[in-house]
DODOSE-993249 format. One line per field, with one value per residue: residue number from 1; y, z, x of N, C-alpha, C, O in turn. Coordinates in steps of 0.05 Angstrom, whole numbers, plus 5000, padded with zeros to 4 digits. Example, Ala and Ser with C-alpha at 12.3 -4.5 7.8 and 13.67 -1.06 7.14 Angstrom:
2
firo [1:2]
nnorth [4886:4955]
nup [5156:5142]
neast [5264:5257]
canorth [4910:4979]
caup [5156:5143]
caeast [5246:5273]
cnorth [4934:5001]
cup [5156:5157]
ceast [5264:5258]
onorth [4934:5023]
oup [5169:5161]
oeast [5285:5268]
This chain:
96
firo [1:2:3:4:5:6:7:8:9:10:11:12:13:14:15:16:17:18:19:20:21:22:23:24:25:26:27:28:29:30:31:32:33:34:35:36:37:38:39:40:41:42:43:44:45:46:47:48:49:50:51:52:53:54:55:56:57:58:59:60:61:62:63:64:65:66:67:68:69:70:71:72:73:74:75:76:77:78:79:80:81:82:83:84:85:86:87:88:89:90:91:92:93:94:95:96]
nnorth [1047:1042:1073:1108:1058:1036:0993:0959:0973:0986:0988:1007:0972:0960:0957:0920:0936:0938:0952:0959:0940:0919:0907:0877:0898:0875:0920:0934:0928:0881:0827:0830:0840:0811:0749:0772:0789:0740:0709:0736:0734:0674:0669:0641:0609:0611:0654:0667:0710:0744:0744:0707:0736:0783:0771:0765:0805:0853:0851:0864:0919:0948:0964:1006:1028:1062:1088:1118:1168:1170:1222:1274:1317:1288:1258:1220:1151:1112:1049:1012:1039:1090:1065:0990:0943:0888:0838:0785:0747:0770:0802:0860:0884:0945:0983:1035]
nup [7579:7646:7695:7719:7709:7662:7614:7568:7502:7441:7369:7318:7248:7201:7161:7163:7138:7169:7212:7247:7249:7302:7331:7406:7461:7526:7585:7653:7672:7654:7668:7712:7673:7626:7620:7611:7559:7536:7537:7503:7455:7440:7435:7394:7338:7323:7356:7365:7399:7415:7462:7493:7473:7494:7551:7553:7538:7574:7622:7609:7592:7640:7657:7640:7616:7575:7515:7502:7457:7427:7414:7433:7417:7392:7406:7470:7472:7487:7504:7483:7488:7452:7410:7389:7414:7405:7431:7413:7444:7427:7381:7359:7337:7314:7327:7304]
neast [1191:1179:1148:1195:1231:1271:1251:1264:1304:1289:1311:1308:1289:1269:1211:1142:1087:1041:1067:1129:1190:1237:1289:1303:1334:1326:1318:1337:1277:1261:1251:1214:1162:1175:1142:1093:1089:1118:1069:1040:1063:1063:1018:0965:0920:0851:0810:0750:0720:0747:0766:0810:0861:0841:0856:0898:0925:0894:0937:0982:0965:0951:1004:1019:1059:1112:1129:1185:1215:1286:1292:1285:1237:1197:1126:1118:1094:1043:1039:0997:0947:0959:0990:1006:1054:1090:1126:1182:1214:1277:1260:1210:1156:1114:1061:1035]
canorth [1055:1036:1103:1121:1033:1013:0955:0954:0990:0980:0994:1005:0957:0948:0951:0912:0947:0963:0949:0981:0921:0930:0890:0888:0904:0881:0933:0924:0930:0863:0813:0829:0831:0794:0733:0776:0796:0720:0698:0755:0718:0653:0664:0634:0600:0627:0671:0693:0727:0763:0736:0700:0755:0810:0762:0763:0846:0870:0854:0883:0949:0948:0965:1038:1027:1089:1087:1149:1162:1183:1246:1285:1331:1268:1249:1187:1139:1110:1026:0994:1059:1102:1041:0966:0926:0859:0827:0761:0741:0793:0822:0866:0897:0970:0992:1060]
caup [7606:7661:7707:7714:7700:7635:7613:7544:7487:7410:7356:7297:7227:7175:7163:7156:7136:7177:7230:7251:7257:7310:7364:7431:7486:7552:7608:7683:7684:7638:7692:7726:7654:7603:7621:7606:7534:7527:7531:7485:7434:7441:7438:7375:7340:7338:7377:7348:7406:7425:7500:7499:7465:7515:7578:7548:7533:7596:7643:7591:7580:7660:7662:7635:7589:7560:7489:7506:7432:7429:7398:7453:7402:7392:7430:7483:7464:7517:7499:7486:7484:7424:7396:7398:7419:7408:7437:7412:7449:7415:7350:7369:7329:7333:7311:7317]
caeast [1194:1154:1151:1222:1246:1284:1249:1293:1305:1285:1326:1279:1315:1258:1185:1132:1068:1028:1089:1152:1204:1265:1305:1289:1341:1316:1333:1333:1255:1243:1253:1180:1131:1179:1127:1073:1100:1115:1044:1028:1077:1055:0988:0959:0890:0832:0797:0723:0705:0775:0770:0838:0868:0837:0862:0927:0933:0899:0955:1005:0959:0950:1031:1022:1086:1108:1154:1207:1234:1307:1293:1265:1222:1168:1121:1126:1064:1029:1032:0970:0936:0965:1007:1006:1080:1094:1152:1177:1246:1295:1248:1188:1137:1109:1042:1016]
cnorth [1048:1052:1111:1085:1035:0988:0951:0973:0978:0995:0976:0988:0956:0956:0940:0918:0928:0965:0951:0955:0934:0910:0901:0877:0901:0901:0919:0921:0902:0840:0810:0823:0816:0772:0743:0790:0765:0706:0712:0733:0691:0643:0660:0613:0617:0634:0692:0711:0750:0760:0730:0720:0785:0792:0767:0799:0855:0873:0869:0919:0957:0960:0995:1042:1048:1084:1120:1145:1176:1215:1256:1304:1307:1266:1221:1176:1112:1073:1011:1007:1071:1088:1004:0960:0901:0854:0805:0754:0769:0810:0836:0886:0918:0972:1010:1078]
cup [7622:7682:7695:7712:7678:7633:7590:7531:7462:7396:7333:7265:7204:7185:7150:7152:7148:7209:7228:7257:7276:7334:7384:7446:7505:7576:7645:7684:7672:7655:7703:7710:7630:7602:7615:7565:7513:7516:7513:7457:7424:7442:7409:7367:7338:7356:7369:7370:7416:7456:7506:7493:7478:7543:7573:7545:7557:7617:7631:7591:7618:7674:7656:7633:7572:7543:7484:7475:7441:7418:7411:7441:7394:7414:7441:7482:7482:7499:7503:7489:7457:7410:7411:7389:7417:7413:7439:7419:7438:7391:7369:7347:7337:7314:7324:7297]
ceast [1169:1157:1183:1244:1242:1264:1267:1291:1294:1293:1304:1301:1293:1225:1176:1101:1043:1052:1116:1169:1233:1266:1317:1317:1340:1335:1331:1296:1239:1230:1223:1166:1146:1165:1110:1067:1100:1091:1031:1036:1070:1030:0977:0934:0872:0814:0774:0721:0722:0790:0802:0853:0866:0852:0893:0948:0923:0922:0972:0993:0959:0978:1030:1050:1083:1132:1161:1224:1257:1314:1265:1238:1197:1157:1118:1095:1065:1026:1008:0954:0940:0977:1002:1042:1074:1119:1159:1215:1259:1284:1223:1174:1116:1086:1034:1003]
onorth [1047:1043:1116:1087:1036:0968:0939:0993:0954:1019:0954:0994:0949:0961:0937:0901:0909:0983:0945:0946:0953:0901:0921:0854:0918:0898:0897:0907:0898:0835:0789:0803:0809:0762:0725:0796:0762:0694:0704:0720:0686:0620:0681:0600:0638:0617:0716:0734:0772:0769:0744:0728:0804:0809:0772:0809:0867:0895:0890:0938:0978:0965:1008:1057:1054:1076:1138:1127:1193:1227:1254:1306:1317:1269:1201:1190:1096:1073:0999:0994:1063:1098:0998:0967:0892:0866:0793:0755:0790:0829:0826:0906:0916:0966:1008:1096]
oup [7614:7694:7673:7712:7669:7649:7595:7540:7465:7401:7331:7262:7183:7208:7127:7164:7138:7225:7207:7278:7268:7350:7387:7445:7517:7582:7653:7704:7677:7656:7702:7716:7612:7580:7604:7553:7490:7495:7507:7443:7400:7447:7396:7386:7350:7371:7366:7361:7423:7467:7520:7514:7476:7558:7591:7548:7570:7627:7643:7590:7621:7698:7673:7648:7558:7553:7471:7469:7459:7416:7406:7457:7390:7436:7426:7489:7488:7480:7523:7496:7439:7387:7434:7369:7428:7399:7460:7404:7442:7382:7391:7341:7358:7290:7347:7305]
oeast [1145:1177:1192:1268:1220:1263:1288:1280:1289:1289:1292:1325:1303:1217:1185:1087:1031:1047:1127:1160:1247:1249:1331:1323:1352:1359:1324:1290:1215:1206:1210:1153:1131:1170:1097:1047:1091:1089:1008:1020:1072:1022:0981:0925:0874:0804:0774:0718:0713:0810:0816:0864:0882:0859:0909:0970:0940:0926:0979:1008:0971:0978:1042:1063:1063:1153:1151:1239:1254:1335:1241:1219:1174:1167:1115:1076:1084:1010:1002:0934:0925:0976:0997:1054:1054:1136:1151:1235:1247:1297:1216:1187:1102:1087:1026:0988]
């Protein structure tokens, strides 16, 4: 969620230690930062000093993206704060 916009949903299917595997949903809210998700995805090489890698996450952490679980008794974790998202086309990866 991005305040009260859908961006999608995730439907959690497997893990991959140290990551939560599940496919990604886009909602009405993808449309504006699904480009900013992309370049997350596509970002590859290295990176000693983390620079490319921070140019590429601030705009994403800059969104104050909140993950609403379906089971209102958890709590909603603040993206790119209490968990890291990756979103690659339709799969996305959860770490928290």
């Amino acid at each position: 969620m991005r305040g009260d916009i859908l961006v999608g949903e995730l439907h959690e299917y497997g893990i991959d230690q140290p990551s939560f595997l599940a496919h990604f949903s886009p909602g009405p809210g993808w449309d504006g930062i699904g480009s900013l998700f992309e370049a997350w995805a596509s970002l590859s090489g290295p990176d000693p000093d983390g620079a490319c890698t921070l140019a590429v996450l601030m705009p994403l952490r800059d969104l104050d993206l909140v993950l609403v679980p379906a089971d209102s008794e958890q709590t909603p974790l603040e993206v790119f704060k209490n968990c890291s998202l990756r979103i690659d086309g339709r799969e996305a990866r959860l770490r928290y």
